[in-house]
N, CA and C of each residue as an Amber inpcrd file, in Angstrom:
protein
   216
 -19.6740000 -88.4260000   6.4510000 -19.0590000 -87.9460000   5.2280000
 -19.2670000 -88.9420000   4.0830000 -19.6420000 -90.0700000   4.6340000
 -19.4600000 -91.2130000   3.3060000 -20.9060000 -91.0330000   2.3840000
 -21.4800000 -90.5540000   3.4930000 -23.2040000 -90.5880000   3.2530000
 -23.2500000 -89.1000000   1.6630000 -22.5150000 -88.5290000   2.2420000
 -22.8840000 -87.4980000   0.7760000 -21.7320000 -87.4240000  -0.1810000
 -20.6830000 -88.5530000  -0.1700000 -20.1560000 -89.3160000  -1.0960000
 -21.0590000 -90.1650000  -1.9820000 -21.6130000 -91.0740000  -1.1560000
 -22.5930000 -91.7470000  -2.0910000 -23.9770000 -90.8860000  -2.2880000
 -24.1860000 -89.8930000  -1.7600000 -25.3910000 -89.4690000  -2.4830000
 -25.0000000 -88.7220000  -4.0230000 -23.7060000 -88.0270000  -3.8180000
 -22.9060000 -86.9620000  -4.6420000 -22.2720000 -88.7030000  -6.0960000
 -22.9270000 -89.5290000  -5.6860000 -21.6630000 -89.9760000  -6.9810000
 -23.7160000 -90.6210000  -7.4560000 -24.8860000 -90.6650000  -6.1150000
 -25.8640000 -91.1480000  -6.9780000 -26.5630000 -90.3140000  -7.7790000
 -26.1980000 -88.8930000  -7.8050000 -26.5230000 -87.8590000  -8.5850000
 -25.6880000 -87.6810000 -10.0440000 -24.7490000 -88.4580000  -9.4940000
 -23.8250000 -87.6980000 -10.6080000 -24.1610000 -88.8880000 -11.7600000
 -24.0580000 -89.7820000 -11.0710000 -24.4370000 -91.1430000 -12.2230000
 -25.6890000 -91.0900000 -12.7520000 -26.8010000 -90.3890000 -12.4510000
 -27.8080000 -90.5970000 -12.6930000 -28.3330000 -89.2910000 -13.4220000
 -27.5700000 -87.9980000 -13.7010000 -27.5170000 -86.9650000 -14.5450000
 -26.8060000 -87.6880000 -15.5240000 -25.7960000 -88.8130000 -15.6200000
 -24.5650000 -88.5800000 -16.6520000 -25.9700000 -89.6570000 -17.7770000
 -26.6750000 -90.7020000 -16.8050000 -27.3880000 -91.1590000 -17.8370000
 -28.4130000 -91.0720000 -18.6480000 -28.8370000 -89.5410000 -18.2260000
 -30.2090000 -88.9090000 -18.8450000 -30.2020000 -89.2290000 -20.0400000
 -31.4790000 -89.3890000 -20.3710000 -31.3680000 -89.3360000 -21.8590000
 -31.4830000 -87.8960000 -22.3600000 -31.8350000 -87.4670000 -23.4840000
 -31.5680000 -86.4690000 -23.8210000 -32.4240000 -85.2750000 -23.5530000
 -34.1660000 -85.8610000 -23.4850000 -35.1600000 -85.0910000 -23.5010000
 -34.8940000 -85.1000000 -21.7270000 -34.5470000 -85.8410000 -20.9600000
 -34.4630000 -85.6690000 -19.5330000 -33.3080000 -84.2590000 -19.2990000
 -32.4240000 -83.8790000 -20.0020000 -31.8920000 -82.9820000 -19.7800000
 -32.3300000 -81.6050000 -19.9500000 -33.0500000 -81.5970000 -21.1910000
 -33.9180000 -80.5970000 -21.9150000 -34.5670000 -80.6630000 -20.6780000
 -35.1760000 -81.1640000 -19.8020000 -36.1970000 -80.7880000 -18.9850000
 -35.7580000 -80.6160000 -17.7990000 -34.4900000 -80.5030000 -16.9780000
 -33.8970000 -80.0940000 -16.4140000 -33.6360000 -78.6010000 -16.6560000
 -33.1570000 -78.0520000 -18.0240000 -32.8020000 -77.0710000 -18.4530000
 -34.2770000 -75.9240000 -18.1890000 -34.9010000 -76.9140000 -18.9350000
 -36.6090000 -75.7380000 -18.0430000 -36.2290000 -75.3980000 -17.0160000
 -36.5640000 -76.6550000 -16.1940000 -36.4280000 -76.3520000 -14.9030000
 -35.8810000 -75.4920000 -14.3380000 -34.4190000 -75.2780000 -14.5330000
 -33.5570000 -73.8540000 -13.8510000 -34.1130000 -72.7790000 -15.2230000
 -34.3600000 -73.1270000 -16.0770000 -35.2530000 -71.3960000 -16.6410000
 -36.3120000 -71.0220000 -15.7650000 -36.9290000 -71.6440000 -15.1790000
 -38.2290000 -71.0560000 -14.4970000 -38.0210000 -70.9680000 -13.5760000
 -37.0170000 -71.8380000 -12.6180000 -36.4340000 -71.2910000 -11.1280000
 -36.1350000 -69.9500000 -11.2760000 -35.0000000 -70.0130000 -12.2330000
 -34.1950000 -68.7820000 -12.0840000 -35.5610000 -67.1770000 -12.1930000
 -35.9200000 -67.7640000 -13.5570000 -37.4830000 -66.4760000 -13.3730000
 -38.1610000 -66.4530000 -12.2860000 -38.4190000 -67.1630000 -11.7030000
 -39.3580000 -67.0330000 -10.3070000 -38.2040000 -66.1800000  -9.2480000
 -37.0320000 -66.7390000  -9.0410000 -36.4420000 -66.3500000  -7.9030000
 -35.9770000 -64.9540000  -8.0820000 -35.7740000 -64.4590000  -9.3930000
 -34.5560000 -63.4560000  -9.9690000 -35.6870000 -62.4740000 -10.6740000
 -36.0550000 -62.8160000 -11.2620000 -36.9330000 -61.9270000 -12.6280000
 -38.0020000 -61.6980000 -11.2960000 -38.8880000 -62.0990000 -10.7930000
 -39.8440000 -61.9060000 -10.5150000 -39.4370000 -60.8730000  -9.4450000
 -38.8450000 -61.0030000  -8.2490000 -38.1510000 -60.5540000  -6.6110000
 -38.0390000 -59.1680000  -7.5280000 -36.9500000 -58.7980000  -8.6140000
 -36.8130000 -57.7190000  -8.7310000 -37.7290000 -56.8000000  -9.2600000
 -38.7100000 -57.2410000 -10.1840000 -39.6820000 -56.4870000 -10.9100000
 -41.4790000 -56.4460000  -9.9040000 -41.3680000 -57.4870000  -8.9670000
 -42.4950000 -57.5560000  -8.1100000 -42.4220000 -57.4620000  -6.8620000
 -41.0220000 -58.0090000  -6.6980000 -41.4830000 -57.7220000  -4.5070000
 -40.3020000 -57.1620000  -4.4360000 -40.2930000 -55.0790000  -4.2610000
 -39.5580000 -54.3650000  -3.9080000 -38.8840000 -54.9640000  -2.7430000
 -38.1440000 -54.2130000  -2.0280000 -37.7070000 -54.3380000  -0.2360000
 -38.3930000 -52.8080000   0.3000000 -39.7000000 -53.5410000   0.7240000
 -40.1400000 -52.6340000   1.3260000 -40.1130000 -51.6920000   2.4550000
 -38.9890000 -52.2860000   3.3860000 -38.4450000 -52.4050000   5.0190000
 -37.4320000 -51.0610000   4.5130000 -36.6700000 -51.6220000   3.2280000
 -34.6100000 -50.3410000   3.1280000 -35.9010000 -49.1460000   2.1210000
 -37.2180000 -49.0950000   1.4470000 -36.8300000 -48.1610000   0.6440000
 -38.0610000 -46.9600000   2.0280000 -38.4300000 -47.8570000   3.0810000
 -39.8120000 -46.8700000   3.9130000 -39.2710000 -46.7100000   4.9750000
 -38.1550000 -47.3540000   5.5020000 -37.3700000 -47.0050000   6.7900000
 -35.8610000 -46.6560000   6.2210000 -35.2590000 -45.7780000   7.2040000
 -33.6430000 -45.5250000   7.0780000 -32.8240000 -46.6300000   8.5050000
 -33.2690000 -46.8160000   9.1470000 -32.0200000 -47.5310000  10.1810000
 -32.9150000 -49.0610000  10.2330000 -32.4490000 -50.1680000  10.9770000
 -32.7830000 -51.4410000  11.7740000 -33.7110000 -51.0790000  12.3520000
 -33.7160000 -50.1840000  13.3010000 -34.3750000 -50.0360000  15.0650000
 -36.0200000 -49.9780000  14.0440000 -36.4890000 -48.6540000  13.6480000
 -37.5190000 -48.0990000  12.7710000 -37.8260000 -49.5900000  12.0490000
 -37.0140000 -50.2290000  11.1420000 -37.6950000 -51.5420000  10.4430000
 -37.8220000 -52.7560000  11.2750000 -37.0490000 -53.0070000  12.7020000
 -37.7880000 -54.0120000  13.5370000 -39.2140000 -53.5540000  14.0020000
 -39.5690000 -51.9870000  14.5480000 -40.4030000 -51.8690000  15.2290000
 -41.3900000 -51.8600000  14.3430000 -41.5440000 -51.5740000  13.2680000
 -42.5400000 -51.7330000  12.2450000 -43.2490000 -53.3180000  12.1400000
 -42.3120000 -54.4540000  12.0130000 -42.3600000 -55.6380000  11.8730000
 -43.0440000 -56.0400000  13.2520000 -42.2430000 -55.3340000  14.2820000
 -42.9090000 -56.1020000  15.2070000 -44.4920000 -55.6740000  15.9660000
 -44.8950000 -54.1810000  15.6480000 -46.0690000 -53.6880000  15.0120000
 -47.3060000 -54.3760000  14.5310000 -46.5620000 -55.0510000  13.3630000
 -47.8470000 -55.7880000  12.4500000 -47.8620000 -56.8280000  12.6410000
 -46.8380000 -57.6400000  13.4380000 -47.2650000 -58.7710000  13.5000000
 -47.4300000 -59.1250000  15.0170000 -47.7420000 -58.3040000  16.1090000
 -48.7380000 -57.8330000  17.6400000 -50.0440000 -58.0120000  17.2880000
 -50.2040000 -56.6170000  16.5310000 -51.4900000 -55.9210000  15.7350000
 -52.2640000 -56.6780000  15.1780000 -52.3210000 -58.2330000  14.8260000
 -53.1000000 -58.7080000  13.5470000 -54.5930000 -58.8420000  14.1750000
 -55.1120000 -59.0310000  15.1970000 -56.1140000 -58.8230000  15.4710000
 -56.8720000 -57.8820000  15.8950000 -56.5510000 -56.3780000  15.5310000
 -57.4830000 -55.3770000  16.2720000 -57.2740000 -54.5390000  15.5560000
């Protein structure tokens, strides 16, 4: 427990001393996470498994299908 005490206070000290443009570039940073993880998932990688199958059983056996199958 002490171990992510001191990791949690070497983060915290070391955000509090950013300078200013170091924050600005943090702030990118979660803009383009967030677009990659959020913006992109919804407008590019449907769920292809809930909208081509209705139950589990049908979307395991599919999965487990294509990934038997990859050589033949």
């Amino acid at each position: 427990m002490e171990f992510l005490k001191n990791a949690y206070r070497l983060y915290a000290d070391g955000f509090k001393n950013l300078p200013r443009w170091g924050k600005q570039v943090w702030l990118v940073i979660l803009i383009k996470l967030f677009i990659m993880f959020v913006i992109l998932k919804l407008f590019f990688f449907p769920n292809f498994l809930k909208t081509n199958f209705n139950n589990d059983a049908d979307r395991g056996n599919h999965v487990l299908e294509n990934l038997t199958n990859i050589n033949q």
